[in-house]
C-alpha positions in Angstrom: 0.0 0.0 0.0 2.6 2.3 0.4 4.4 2.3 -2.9 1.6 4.0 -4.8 1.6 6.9 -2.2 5.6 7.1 -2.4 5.1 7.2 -6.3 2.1 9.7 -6.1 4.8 12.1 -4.0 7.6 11.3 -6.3 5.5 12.3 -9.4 4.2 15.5 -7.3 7.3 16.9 -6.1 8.9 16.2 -9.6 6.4 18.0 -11.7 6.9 21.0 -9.2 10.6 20.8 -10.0 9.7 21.4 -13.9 7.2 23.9 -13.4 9.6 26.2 -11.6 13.0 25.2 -13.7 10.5 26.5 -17.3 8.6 29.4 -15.6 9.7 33.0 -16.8 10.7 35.6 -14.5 10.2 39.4 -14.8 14.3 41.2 -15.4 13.4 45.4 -15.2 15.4 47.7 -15.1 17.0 51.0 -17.4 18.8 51.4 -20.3 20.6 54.7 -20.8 21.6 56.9 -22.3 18.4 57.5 -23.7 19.3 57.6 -27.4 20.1 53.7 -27.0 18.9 50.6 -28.3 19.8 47.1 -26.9 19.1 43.6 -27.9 19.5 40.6 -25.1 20.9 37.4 -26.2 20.6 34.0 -25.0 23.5 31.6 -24.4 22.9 30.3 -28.2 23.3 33.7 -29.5 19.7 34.0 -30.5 17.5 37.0 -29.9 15.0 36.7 -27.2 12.3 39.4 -27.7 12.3 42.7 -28.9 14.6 45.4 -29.3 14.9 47.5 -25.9 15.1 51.3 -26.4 16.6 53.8 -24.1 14.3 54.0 -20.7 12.7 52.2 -18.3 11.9 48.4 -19.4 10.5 45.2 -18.4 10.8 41.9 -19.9 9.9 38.1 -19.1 13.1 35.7 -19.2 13.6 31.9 -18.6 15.8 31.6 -16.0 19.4 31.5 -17.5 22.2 33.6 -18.7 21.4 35.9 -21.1 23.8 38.9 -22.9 22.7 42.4 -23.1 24.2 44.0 -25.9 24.5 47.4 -26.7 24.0 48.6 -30.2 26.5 50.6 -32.2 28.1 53.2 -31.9 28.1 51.4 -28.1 30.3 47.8 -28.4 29.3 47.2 -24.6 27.8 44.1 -23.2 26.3 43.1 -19.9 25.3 39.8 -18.6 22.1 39.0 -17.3 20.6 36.3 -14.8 17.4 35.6 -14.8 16.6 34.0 -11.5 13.5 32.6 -10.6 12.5 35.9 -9.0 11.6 39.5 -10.0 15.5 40.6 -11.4 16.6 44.4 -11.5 19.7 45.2 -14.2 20.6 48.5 -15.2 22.2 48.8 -18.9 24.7 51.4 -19.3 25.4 52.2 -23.1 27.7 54.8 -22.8 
C-alpha cells in the first residue's frame, strides 16, 4: 500500500521541479543613455524578444544567462541572470 503513495509524492514533487525550472521571470530595469537601443541574447546567441530602447523596461526571461548588448556606436555588453524571481539590471550604453 505504500508504494503508490511514495510514487504519487515522487510524481508530485517532480512535476513542481519542472514547473519552476520552465517558468519565466520578470528582469526590469533602465537602459541609458536615452538615445540607446539594446538587444539581449541567449546563451545560443539567438535574440530573445524585442529590441529595448533607451528607458525604463521590463521583460519576461527563462531563467538563465542571457547577454545584453548594446547597439553601435556602443560595443558594450552586460550579462544577465534571470533568476527565478523578480530581477533588476541597469544597462549602461555609454
Amino acid at each position: 500500500m505504500r508504494r503508490p503513495i511514495l510514487i504519487a509524492g515522487a510524481a508530485l514533487c517532480a512535476g513542481a521541479l519542472l514547473h519552476t525550472a520552465a517558468s519565466a521571470d520578470v528582469v526590469q530595469g533602465t537602459v541609458t543613455p536615452a538615445t540607446a537601443k539594446v538587444i539581449i541574447k541567449d546563451g545560443a546567441g539567438n535574440q530573445v524578444g524585442g529590441e529595448l530602447a533607451g528607458g525604463p523596461f521590463q521583460v519576461r526571461l527563462p531563467a538563465g544567462r542571457f547577454t545584453a548588448e548594446c547597439q553601435p556606436p556602443s560595443q558594450k555588453k552586460v550579462q544577465v541572470f534571470s533568476l527565478a524571481q523578480p530581477t533588476t539590471v541597469n544597462i549602461d550604453c555609454t
